[in-house]
N, C-alpha and C positions, 0 to 999 in steps of 0.2 A: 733467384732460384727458378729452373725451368717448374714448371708444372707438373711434369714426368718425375720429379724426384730430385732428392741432391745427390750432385757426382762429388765422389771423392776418388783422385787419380795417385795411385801405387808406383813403384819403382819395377814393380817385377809380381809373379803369380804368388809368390812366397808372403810380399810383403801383405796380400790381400787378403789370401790364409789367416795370415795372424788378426790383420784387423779384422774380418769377419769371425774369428774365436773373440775377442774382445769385447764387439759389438753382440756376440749372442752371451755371453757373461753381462756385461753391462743393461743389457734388456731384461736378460734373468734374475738378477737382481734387484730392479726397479720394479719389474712384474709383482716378483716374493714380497717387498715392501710394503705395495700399494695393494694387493690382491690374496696374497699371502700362497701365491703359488706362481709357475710359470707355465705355458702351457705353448710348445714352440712344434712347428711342420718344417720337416726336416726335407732337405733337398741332396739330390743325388747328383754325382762328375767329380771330378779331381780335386779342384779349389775346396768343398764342401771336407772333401776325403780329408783332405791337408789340415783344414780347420777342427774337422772333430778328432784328429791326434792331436793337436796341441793340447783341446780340451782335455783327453785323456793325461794330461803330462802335467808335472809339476809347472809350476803356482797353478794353472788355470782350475784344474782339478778339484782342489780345495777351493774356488772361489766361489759355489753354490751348494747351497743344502739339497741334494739330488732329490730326497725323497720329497720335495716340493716341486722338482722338474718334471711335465709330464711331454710324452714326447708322440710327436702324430707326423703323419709323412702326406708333402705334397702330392707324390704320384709314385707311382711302383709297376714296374715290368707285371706280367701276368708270364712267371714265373715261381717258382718253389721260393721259399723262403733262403733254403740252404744253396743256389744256383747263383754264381759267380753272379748274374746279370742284377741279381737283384740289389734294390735301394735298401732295403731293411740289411741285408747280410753286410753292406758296406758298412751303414753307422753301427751297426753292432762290434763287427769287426776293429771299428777306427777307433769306437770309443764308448760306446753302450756297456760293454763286457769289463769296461776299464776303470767306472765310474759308480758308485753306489747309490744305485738308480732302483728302486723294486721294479722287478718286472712287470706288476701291475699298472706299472705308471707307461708301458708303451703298447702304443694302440698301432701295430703294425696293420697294415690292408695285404688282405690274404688274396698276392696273386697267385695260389695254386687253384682257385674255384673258377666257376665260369664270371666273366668280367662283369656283368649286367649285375649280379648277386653281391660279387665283392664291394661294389660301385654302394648298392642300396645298404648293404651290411655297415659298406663306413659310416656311411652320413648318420646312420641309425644309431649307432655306438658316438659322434660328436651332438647329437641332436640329446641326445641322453647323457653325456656325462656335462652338456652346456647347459641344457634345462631351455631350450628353447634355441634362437640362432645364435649361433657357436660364432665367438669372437675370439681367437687365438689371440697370445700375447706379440708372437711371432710366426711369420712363413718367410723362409729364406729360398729364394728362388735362382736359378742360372736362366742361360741365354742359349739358346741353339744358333747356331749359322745363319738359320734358314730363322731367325727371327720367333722361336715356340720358347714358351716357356712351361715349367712341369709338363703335363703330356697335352698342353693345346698347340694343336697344329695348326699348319695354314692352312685355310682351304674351309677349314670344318669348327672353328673355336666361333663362341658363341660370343653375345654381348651380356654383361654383368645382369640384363632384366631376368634373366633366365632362374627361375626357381631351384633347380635342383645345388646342391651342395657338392657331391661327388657322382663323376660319369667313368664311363666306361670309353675307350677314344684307341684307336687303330692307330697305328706307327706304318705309315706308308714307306716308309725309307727302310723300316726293320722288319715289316711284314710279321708285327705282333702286336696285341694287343694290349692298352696299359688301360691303369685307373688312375683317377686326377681328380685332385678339387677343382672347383670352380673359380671363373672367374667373383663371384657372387662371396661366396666361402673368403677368396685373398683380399677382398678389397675392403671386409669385415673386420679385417688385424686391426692390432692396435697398433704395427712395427710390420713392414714388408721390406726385407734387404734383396737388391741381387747381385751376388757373387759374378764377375765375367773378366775370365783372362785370355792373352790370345792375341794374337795378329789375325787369326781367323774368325775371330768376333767382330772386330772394326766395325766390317758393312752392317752387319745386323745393329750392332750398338747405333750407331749412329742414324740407321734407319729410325729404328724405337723410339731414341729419345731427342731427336732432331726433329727426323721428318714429318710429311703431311700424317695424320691420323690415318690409318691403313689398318685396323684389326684384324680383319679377311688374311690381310697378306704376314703382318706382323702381330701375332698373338700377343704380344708381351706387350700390347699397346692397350689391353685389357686393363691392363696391373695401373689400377689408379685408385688408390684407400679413399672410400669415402669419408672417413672422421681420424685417418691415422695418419704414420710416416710413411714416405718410402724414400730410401737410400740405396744408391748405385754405388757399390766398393769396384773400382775397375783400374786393371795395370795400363801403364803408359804404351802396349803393342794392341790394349782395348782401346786406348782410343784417339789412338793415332787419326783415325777420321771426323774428330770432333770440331765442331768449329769452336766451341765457347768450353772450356774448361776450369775446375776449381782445384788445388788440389791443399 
């Protein structure tokens, strides 16, 4: 097993979909079991999209008791809740609205406020419903190109000693502002999955979970649980630049 995680290699973007619905049911049930809730940081792109329709869809639907799911987001545009861009408007959209979930159980991050506020707001709201430092049961995360994951960038993503839980972090490429847990916050999980499909993933994949340790340049080199899992779900055009694969 690399260090960085276990690879598990797909046929195609679809098949990944499914096993990342799978993998966040079978988490959420182990969670309810052992904890007698689930409490999962949901991630934003396409693959994520794919996977919380299925959840929305028979069998998977039925396979958790919602009102024990509580639902938190890894990062969100600083945007309107209701603004195509936004990460909360997609899970609701895909499967939030589709699943009987009380709406008290989602703790969206309000990117309509100023960032710096939203950033202090979330941690304050995990820091209080965890009763001290907030161990999710899951954070599901993707890959940027450019090697970021949630909204840590290159250039600017810090190292896990870093106290704070949720920042506030510039999207250089989008010329907007987003909020983001930390690295500190993901490496707390008890379960870190990340979703990555794509021939345009390869270089980054394989940077991350191959290469020299580079944080600076490869944020998602952060993502390392200190007492948990972490599982790479990735299609065969992800990792087309892999030397060593398991599938």
């Amino acid at each position: 097993m690399n260090e960085r995680g276990d690879l598990l290699v797909y046929a195609d973007a679809g098949a990944v979909a499914q096993a990342l619905a799978d993998y966040f049911v079978a988490t959420g049930q182990r969670a309810i079991a052992e904890r007698g809730r689930f409490s999962v940081a949901l991630s934003g792109g396409n693959t994520p999209r794919a996977a919380y329709e299925l959840l929305a869809a028979d069998p998977l639907r039925e396979s958790l008791p919602w009102s024990n799911v509580f639902i938190y987001f890894g990062d969100e545009r600083c945007v309107p809740p209701d603004d195509e861009r936004s990460n909360y408007r997609m899970a609701r959209e895909a499967f939030l609205d589709a699943v009987p979930i009380p709406s008290t159980n989602v703790a969206r991050m309000r990117g309509e406020i100023d960032p710096g506020l939203a950033a202090n707001e979330y941690a304050s709201i995990l820091r209080a419903e965890f009763g001290g430092m907030p161990r999710l049961d899951l954070v599901m995360l993707g890959l940027g190109e450019d090697g970021h994951t949630a909204s840590l960038f290159p250039g600017i993503a810090q190292e896990p000693e870093e106290d704070s839980l949720v920042e506030a972090a510039y999207a250089q490429s989008q010329a907007m502002w987003r909020v983001t847990v930390t690295p500190k916050l993901i490496n707390a999980a008890h379960r870190v999955v990340f979703a990555v499909e794509g021939a345009a993933k390869a270089r980054a994949l394989a940077a991350v979970y191959e290469g020299p340790r580079d944080p600076l340049t490869y944020p998602a080199q952060l993502v390392q649980p200190s007492s948990g899992e972490l599982t790479w779900l990735v299609d065969e055009a992800a990792a087309n630049l892999l030397r060593s694969r398991s599938s």
